[in-house]
Structure formats: structure tokens, C-alpha cells
N, C-alpha and C positions, 0 to 999 in steps of 0.2 A: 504494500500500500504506500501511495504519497500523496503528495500537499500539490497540487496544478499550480506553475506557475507560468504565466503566459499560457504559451505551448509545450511547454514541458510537467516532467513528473520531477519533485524535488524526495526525494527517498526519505524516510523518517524510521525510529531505531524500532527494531520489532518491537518493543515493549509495548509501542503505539500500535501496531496492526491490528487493531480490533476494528468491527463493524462499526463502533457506536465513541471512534478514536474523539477523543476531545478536541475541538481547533482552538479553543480558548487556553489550553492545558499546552497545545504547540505551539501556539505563539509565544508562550514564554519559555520553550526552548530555545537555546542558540544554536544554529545550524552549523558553528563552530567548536563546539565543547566534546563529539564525539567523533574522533580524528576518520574513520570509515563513514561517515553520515556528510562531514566537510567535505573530505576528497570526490565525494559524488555531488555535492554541491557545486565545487569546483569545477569541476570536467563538464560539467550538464550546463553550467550557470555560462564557462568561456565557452564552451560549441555550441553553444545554439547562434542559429543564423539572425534571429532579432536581436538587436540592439536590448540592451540589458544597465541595468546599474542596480547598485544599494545605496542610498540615501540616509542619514542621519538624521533623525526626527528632531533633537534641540538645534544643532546649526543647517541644517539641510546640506552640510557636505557629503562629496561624494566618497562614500567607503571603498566600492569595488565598481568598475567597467569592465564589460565583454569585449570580446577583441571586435563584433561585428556594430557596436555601439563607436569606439574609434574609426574603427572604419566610413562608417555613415558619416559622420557628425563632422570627420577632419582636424580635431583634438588630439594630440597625444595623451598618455593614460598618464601621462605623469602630471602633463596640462590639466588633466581631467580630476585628479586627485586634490588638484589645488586651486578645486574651483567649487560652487554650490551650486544646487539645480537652480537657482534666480538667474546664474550667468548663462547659463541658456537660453535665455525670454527674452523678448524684448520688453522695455520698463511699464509699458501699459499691461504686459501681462502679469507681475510680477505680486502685484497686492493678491489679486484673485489667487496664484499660485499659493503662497502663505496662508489666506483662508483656505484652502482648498488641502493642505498638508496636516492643518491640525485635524481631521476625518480620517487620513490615510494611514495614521500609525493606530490608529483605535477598528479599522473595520477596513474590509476590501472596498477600494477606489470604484469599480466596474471601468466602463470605458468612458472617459474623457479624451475630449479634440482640447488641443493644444497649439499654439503657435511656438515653436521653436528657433532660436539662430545654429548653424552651423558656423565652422569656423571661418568660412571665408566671407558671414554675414548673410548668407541666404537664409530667407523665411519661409520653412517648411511647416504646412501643416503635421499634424500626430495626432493617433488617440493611440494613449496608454493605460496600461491597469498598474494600481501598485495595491501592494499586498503588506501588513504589518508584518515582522519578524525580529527575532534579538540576533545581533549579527556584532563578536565578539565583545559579548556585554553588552552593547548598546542598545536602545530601540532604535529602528532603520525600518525601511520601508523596501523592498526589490520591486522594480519597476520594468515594466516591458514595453516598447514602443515602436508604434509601426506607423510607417512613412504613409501617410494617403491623400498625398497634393495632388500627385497626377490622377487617382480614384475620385477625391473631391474636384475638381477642375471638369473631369470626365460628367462626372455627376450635374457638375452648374450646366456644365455644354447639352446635356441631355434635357435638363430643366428649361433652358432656356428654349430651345429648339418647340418644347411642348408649349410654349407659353406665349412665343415671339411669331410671327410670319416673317414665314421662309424666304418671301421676296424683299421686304421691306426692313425686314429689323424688328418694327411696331410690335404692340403687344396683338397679339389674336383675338378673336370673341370670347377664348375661355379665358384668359388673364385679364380681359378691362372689365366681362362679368364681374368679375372678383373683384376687381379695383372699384367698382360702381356698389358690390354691397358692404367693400369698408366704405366706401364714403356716408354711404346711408347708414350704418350703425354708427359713424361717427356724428353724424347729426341726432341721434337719439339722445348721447352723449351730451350736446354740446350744437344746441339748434341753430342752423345758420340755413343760406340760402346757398343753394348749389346747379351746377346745371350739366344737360347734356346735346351737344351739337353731334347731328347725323350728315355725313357729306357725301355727296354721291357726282359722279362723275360727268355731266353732260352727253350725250352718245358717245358712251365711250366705245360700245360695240362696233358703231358706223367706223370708228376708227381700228380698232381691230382687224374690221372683215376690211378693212381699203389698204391698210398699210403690215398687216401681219401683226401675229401675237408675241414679235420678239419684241417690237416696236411697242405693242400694249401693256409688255411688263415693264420696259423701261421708262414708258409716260404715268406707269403708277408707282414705280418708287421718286419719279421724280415729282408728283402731286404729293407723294408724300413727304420729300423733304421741305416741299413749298410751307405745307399744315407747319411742321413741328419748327421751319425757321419763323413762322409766322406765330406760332404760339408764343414758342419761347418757353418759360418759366409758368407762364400764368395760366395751363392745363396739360393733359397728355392725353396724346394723338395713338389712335389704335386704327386697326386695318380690323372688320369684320368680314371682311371675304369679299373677293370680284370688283368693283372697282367703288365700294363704301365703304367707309372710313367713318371713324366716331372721335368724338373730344369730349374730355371729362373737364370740366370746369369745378374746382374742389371747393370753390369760397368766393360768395358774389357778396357786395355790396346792395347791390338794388335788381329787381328781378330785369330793369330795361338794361341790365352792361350785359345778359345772356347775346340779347335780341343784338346789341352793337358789336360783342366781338361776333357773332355769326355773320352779318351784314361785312362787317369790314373781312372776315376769311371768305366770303364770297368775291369781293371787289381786288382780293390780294391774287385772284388770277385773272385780272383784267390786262396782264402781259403773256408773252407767248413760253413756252417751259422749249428748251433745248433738250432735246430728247435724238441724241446720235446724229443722223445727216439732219435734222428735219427742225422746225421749230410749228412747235402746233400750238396753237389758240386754244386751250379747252377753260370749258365754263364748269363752272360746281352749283349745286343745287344746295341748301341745309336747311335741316328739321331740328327745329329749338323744345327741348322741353327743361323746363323749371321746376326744380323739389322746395316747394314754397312752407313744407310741413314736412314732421316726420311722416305720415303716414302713409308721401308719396312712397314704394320702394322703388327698388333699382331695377325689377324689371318692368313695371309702372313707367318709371323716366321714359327705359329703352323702346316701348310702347307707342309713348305719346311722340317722342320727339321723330317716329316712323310715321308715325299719322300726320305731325307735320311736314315731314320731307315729302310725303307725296302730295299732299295739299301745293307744297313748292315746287313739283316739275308740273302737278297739275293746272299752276299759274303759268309757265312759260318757261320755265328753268330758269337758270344763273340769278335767282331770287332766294333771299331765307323765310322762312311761316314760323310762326311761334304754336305752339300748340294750344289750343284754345278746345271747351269741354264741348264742342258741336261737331269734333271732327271726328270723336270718336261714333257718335250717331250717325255721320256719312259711313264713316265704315260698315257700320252693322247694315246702313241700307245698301252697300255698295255688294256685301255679301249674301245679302237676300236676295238680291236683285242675280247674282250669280246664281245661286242657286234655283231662285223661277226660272233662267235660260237655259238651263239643263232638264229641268222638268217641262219645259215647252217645248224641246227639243225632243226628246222623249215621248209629249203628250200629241205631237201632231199640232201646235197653236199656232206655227208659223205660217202667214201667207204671202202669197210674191204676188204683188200690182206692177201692170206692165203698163207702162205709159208709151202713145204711139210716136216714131220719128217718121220726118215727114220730106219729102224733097221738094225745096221753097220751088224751082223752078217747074216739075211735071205735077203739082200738089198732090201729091199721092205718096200714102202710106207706103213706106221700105222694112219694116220690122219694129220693135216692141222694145222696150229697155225695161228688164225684171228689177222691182224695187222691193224692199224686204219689207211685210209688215210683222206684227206678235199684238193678237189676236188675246187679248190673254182674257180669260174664262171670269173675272169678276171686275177686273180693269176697265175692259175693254180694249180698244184699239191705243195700241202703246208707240209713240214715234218713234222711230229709228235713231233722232239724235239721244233717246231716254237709255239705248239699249247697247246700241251698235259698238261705242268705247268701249265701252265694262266685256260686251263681248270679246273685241278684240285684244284687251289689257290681258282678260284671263286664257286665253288662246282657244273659245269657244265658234270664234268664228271660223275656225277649220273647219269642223264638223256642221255648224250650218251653212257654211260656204258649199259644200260638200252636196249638200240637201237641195239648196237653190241653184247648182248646176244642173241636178240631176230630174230636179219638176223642170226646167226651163228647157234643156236639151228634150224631155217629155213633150212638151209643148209645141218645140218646133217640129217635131216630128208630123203633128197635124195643119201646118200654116203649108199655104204657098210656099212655090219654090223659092219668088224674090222676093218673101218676106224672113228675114233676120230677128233673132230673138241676142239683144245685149245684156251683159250677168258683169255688175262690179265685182272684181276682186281685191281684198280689202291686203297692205302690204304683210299682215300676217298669214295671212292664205300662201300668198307668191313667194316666203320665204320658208313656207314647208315644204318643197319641193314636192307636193303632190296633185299637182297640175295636170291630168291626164286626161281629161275630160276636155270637149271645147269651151273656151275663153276669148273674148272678143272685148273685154275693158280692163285697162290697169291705170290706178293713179301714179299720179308725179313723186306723192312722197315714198313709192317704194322703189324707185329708180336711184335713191343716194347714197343705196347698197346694192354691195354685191354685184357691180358693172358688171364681170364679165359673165357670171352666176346669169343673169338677167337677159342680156342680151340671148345668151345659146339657147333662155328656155322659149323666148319669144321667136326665136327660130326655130325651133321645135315643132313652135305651134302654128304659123305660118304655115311650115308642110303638113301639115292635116288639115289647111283650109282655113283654116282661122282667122279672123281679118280681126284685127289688133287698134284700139281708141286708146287715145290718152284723154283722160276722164277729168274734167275743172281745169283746164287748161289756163294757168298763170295766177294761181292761188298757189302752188308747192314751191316746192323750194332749188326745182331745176333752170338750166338757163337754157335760151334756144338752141348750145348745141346736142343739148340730150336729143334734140329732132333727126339731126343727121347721124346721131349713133345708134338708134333705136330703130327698127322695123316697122314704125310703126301704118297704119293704112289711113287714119284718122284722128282728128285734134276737134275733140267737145273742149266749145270755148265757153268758162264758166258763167251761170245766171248772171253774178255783179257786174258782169263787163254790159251786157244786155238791157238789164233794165235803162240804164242812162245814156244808151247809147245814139238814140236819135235827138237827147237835151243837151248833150255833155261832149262838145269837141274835144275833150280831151279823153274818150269814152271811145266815140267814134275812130278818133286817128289809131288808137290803140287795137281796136276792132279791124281798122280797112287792113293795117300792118300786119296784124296776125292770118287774116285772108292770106292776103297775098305772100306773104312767106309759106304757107300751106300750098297754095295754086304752085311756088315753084319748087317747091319739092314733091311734088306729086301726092299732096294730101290731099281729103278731103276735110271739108269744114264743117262742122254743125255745133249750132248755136242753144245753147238748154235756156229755160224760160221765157221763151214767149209766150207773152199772154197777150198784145194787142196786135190790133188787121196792122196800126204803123210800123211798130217793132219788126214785123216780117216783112212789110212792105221795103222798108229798109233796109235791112240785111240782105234782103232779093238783091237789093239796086248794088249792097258792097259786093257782091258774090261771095257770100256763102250758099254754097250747096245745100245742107239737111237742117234741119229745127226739130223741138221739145218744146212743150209749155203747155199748159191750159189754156190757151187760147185753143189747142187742136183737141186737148181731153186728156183729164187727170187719171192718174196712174189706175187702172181697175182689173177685176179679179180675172183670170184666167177663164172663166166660164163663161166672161161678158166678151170676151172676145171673139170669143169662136158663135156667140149669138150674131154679132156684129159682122162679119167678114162671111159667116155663115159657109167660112173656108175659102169661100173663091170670091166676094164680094169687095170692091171698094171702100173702106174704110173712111177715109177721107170724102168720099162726095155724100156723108151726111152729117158733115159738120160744115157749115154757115161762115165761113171765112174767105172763101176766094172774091 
């Protein structure tokens, strides 16, 4: 039987080898007084491979050192004799050691971390055990000690990695959680006002898909060093994934310096970020929430201040919103309202009104343009601008996009041969790639992605016959050469331009312009909202080709058409406009 010391067995004299050995009865032997009990002392104490020593409990001098404790340490044994375990510390550790020593000669240590100096001054971590014993008379302590800088280092690198984003540095979602619920138990504590800023990146995606995703890591560590040189001191800057970011604000003064530093970190990218060859423009969006009370928490703040960021792209982007208690009731409607367009889509409530296009010059119906309505069973008739967003936000307009191809292609199948049935497709639709069906309208705003994505599908669709609109023509956000990169067969030129066009020379010339850039690239033109005999009378005179509007007949059900045309009838010669 013996005594563990470190990782060793220290032998003790048979007379102890009983099951029930006392260790209070061995500590007050000296591991020196029986010459066969020493020499194994001896031999076990200098080969073992850790670093070892015995200590003196009244002066803390060193009694004895292993040879692998000189070796570590860079001491000679004789340096080491005439020296106390304080001269191994640096002086801020040296009080704690001396508390920490009057424990060690009365009971086992366990494991304690340690800062240590070697001899040439490096500062190693340690965690030692020491153990009381009598070591030639005296009370001493043996002490074992193992090196774990490079284990603890390894350790923080491990921590840090779990903690931090891998692109940025930043803390991640699961370390500024944590940073957000000390802060809120610190106001339990100790009430103050606190805040959290949500930042989100302007299209960053549109940048992504146009310049590549080496390009899009680089534009987000460099947003993020913009946040943290713009903070500074006075909050910390976290990355919660994809191109949002958050800021902890620990201690406000007045709840309006939330609202101004989020206003001023919006305006502090009103310069362009150098990001590799490129200098790009990007705009940030941010959602402000305020902890005015304890009783706000911390995922509470993270809650509101999301409720505010979308309220902020939902104003126009590169703005900040404060969160304010109405935003949370948009949300709840914004989720009901999702969840009826799943259940309508499901229940059959959708209906397509086809409103007639018309050819100003032979006045005679060309084909139908399908409009979406939702039909809803206590509502009643729900507009398209009540629905259509929330649809396309939540990506529901795939699936009814899907629906309204599939009754419309239905449809044509019983008109005329030269009547046409037109189907908007919304820029969420055209960037699911499941376009396989015909398609005869795309808007402008989904043309300012995915150029060459776009173009090959619009050729695609071309060879199946497909004749191809550009849908509200100079309401988005392309310029006229998307005309000549594009396939397209035709340019609907939006209502706004229309109504003012026969009052408003500056309406008109805008108008004759767009004609006639169309007439020379072999488009066709048609004009959406007419409603009076001058409005077309006019347009007739600029050359535009086709028209829409109530003046010819508002959008109506599938079933009224086929009443109307009665399949082979003129559509046009019973409406009272020529």
C-alpha cells in the first residue's frame, strides 16, 4: 500500500498497510526517518517525469526539487534551494499564494491553476496538487505541477471559435444571447436604461449573386469593421448570421440616444466600403428596441428590435424604426394573414380576372391578362395589394404562381387561336427556377438579379413560343439598356405615365420616347389604364400599338368570358368606344 502522490505511489512502512491505514497518523510521519521508506521516496520522488518539489510550511523554502522540475523551470537545484515558492510568481500572485499555503500543510490542495515564472521570465500557466507531509522534521508540503499553457490556450482557441464568427471575429448569436441576458440581470440589479440595435445589410444578396460570395464575405467583414470602428467603446457589435448584425448598447442616458446612435450607424455608410478590386455603396437598415424596465428581457429586446428592422426595410431601407407596441400586432396580422394564404390555397379561394388587351389601331381584342383575386369565404373579395407582398415575403407565391399558370394555360386552351392569355410573374416565382410552364410577363424588378441566370431562362422560353412583356415599364429600377439585353417581344408602359398623358407635356414626351424606342427595337407597345375615348384617342395618334383599362372592361371571371366571345365572337365590338 501507499500514499498517491501526483502520479505516483509514495510506499509507506508495513506497519501502515492496513485497509482502514490512518492518513492523519501518516502525515505525521516523516518520509525520512525510515532509511528503506526515504530511498523509495527518493528514487520515485527524482524519476518521475513531472516537475516535483517539497516546500516548507513556516518559510515556504524549497527542501527538495526533481530533476524534471529543473529541467522545466530553467533553475539550477542549487538556485532552486535558495529560493521560496513566492520567487516563482509573479508579485500579483504572491498574497493569494501565502493564503492559499496556510490550507496546504493542514489538508490536500486538489488542483489549483497557477501563474508561474521560469527562469528566463516566461509566464506559464500550472495547476498543481500539494499534499501535507513531515519531510526531515519539518512540516512541508510535496507539490506536483503540470504545465497546461499550451492545453489552456488550446482551450480559449476552442472557446473562442464557439463563441466568435468565423468570418468576422464578432461575437455569434450564442455569445451576445448571453451578453444580452447579463445585461438584463444587470438591470435587475441596478435599473438603468439599455438598448439593442439590429443591422441588416441593404440587398446584400443582389450583391452576392452579381459579384460572387468571395466578394460577399469580404463586404461583410468589412460592414463589420465599419459597426465596431463606429461604435467604439460605447456598445459591442455581434454578427447573428448572413449578412445581420446586432449592437448591445449597455447604458443609455435617455431612451432618444438609442434612436440617434442607430440613425447616425445608419448615415456612417453613406461612403463606399473598399472591399478588394471594387468599392461598393451598400446601405444598412436598423431595428431599435429599448429595455425601459426590468421586465423587458433579453429575448423580448431581440424580439422587438426584429419587429423594428422590418418595419425599417418595410419603409424603404437605409432608415432606422424604433420599436413601438403596434408593431408587434402587424406581426401577429402579418402571420394570420400567412397562414389564411395557405388555407386558401388549399381551400380553392383563389380567382384569376382576366382583363381584355386590345389593339388601338384594328380595335379588336388580342388576348386576356390573368389578375389574381382571394375570394376569401367571410372577407370577401381581398385586393391583391392586401395579399400579394406577404405572399411573396413568405415565398407562397411559388405555389400560387404555380396555380394561376396552370387555370390560365387551362383557359387558353379554349380561346381563339389569336387570342393570348398574359400571367404576371412575381420576381420570387422567376428566381425559383421552376418556370416550365408558359410565361408571357416578367417585371423590371427581377431583372437586377441574376443577369445571366435570366436572360438563358427567357431564352428558354422564347423557344416554346413564348412571347415575353416587360410588365410597368419605368416604375423599377432598370435602365433602357436592360431593353437591348433582354429578349424581350413587348414593353406595358405603366398606368402613371397614362393617366397625365394627354394634360402633362412632360407625361407625353416621356410617353412619344418610350414609343418610339420600342418601334426601333422591334417592340411592341401597350399602354395599361385606359379609361377614357381621349386617353386612347391619343396614344392611337403617338403609336402605341395595344391598350388595358376600363374604359374596354374590368378585369372579370373566366366564365364571363367564354359567355362573351362565346369562343369565336368579337369581344370588342360590344363595348361602346370606337
Amino acid at each position: 500500500m501507499g500514499l498517491p502522490v501526483g502520479d505516483m505511489i509514495i510506499p509507506v512502512p508495513d506497519t501502515e498497510q492496513t485497509e482502514s491505514f490512518d492518513r492523519d497518523r501518516l502525515r505525521r510521519l516523516d518520509v525520512t526517518d525510515d532509511r528503506s521508506a526515504a530511498e523509495s521516496f527518493r528514487l520515485l520522488f527524482e524519476s518521475s517525469p513531472v516537475p516535483m518539489w517539497v516546500v516548507e510550511r513556516s518559510s515556504l523554502k524549497f527542501l527538495a526539487v526533481n530533476a524534471a522540475a529543473v529541467e522545466h523551470y530553467g533553475y539550477r537545484r542549487d538556485q532552486f534551494l535558495n529560493m521560496t515558492s513566492l520567487d516563482i510568481r509573479p508579485a500579483y500572485e504572491r498574497q493569494r499564494a501565502l493564503d492559499d499555503a496556510r490550507n496546504n500543510f493542514t489538508k490536500d490542495s486538489g488542483e489549483k491553476d497557477w501563474i508561474h515564472n521560469k527562469a528566463d521570465g516566461t509566464e506559464i500557466l500550472v495547476s498543481s496538487y500539494a499534499r501535507p507531509i513531515k519531510y526531515s522534521g519539518k512540516d512541508a508540503a510535496i507539490v506536483s505541477v503540470f504545465d497546461v499553457t499550451e492545453r489552456r490556450k488550446q482551450d480559449a482557441r476552442i472557446k473562442f471559435m464557439a463563441e466568435h464568427d468565423a468570418l468576422t471575429g464578432l461575437p455569434n448569436r450564442r455569445l451576445f444571447l448571453e451578453l444580452l441576458e447579463d445585461a438584463h440581470l444587470q438591470r435587475k440589479q441596478n435599473p438603468s436604461l439599455w438598448s439593442v440595435i439590429l443591422v441588416d445589410i441593404d440587398d446584400f444578396k443582389n450583391i452576392n449573386d452579381t459579384l460572387g460570395h468571395h466578394i460577399g464575405d469580404n463586404l461583410i467583414i468589412a460592414v463589420a469593421n465599419r459597426l465596431e470602428e463606429y461604435m467604439g467603446d460605447r456598445g459591442i457589435v455581434g454578427r447573428l448570421g448572413g449578412d445581420e448584425f446586432a449592437v448591445l448598447l449597455p447604458m443609455l442616458v435617455d431612451p432618444a440616444d438609442a434612436h440617434t446612435a442607430a440613425s447616425e450607424l445608419v448615415k456612417a455608410f453613406t461612403d463606399p466600403l473598399k472591399v478588394r478590386e471594387y468599392e461598393i455603396l451598400v446601405g444598412v437598415s436598423a431595428g431599435v428596441s429599448v429595455g425601459l424596465d426590468v421586465s423587458i428581457d433579453a429575448a423580448t429586446m431581440l424580439k422587438n428590435a426584429d419587429l423594428a428592422l422590418y418595419k425599417a426595410k418595410s419603409d424603404g431601407r437605409g432608415v432606422c424604426r424604433v420599436y413601438e407596441p403596434h408593431m408587434s400586432l402587424q406581426m401577429i396580422v402579418r402571420r394570420e394573414m400567412e397562414r389564411n394564404l395557405r388555407q386558401a390555397l388549399a381551400e380553392d379561394q383563389f380567382e384569376i380576372h382576366y382583363q381584355p388587351l386590345f389593339d388601338l389601331a384594328a380595335r379588336k381584342e388580342i388576348g386576356f391578362e390573368g389578375l389574381l383575386r382571394w375570394n376569401h369565404p367571410i372577407e370577401g373579395m381581398i385586393p391583391p395589394l392586401a395579399f400579394v407582398p406577404i405572399a411573396e415575403s413568405s415565398g407562397l407565391i411559388v405555389p400560387i404562381g404555380v396555380w394561376v399558370l396552370e387555370q390560365s394555360c387551362t383557359l387558353a386552351t379554349t380561346l381563339r387561336e389569336d387570342l393570348k392569355i398574359a400571367v404576371n410573374i412575381s420576381p420570387a416565382q422567376f428566381k425559383s427556377g421552376k418556370l416550365v410552364e408558359a410565361v408571357s410577363q416578367i417585371t423590371e424588378s427581377c431583372l437586377l438579379e441574376r443577369t445571366s441566370e435570366t436572360v438563358q431562362i427567357l431564352q428558354d422560353l422564347k423557344e416554346l413560343g413564348v412571347s415575353i412583356a416587360l410588365d410597368d415599364f419605368g416604375t423599377g429600377y432598370c435602365g433602357l439598356g436592360y431593353l437591348g439585353s433582354f429578349p424581350f417581344d413587348k414593353i406595358k408602359i405603366d398606368r402613371s405615365f397614362v393617366k397625365d398623358v394627354e394634360t402633362t407635356r412632360k407625361s407625353t414626351e416621356i410617353f412619344r420616347a418610350v414609343i418610339n424606342i420600342g418601334h426601333s427595337l422591334g417592340l411592341v407597345t401597350l399602354a395599361e389604364g385606359i379609361e377614357t375615348k381621349e386617353q386612347l384617342e391619343f396614344l392611337h395618334a403617338l403609336g402605341c400599338q395595344q391598350g388595358q383599362g376600363f374604359l374596354f372592361s374590368p378585369a372579370i371571371p373566366a366564365d364571363e368570358i367564354a359567355a362573351e366571345l362565346k369562343l369565336e365572337g368579337n369581344f370588342y365590338s360590344n363595348r361602346s368606344v370606337a
